[in-house]
C-alpha positions as CSV (number, residue, x, y, z in Angstrom):
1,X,1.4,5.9,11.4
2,X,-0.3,7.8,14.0
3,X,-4.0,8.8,14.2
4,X,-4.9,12.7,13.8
5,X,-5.3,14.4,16.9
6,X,-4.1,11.5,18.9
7,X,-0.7,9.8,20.0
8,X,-1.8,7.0,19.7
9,X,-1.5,4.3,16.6
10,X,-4.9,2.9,14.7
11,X,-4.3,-0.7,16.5
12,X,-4.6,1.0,19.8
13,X,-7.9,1.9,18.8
14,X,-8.5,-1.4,17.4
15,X,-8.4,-0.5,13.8
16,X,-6.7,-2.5,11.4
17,X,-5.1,-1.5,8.3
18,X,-5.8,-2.0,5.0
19,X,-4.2,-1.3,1.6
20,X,-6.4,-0.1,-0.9
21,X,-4.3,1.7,-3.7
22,X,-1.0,1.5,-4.5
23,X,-0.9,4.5,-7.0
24,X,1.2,2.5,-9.7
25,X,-0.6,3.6,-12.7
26,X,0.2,0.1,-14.7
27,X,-2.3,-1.1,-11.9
28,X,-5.9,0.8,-13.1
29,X,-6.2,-0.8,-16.1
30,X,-6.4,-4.2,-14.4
31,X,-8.0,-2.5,-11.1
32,X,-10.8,-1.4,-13.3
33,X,-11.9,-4.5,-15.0
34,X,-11.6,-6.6,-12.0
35,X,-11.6,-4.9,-8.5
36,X,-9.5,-6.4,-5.7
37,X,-10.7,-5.7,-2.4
38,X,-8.2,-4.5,0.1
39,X,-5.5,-6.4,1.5
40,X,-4.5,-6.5,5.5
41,X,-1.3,-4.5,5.6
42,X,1.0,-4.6,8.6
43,X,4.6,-3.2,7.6
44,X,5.6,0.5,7.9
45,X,4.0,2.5,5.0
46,X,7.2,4.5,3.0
47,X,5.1,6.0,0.4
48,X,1.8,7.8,-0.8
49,X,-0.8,5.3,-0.7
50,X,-5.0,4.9,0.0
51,X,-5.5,2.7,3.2
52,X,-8.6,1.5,4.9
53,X,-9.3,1.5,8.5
54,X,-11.6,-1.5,9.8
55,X,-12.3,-3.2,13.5
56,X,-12.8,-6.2,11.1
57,X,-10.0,-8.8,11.8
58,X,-9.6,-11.0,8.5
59,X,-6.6,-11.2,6.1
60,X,-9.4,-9.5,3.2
61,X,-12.2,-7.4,3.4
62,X,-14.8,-8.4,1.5
């Protein structure tokens, strides 16, 4: 994943990434009565998903 209007990736600008939806619709109806926060993410994304970029370095953001 590359950054617009840049060649370089989010964790050369000391983002990290985040996955925040996963766009499997069997997962709203849990999502909606109990939010998860996102979840540190470091292999390749392969599909449509949401993704949060933070400078915070945890394994959850809270």
């Amino acid at each position: 994943m590359r950054c617009p209007r840049s060649s370089r990736t989010p964790s050369e600008h000391r983002f990290h990434v985040w996955l925040a939806n996963d766009y499997d619709p069997a997962s709203y109806p849990a999502a909606l009565r109990k939010p998860v926060p996102p979840v540190r993410w470091r292999g390749p994304v392969t599909e449509m998903t949401d993704l949060v970029l933070s400078r915070v370095d945890a394994e959850q953001l809270t």
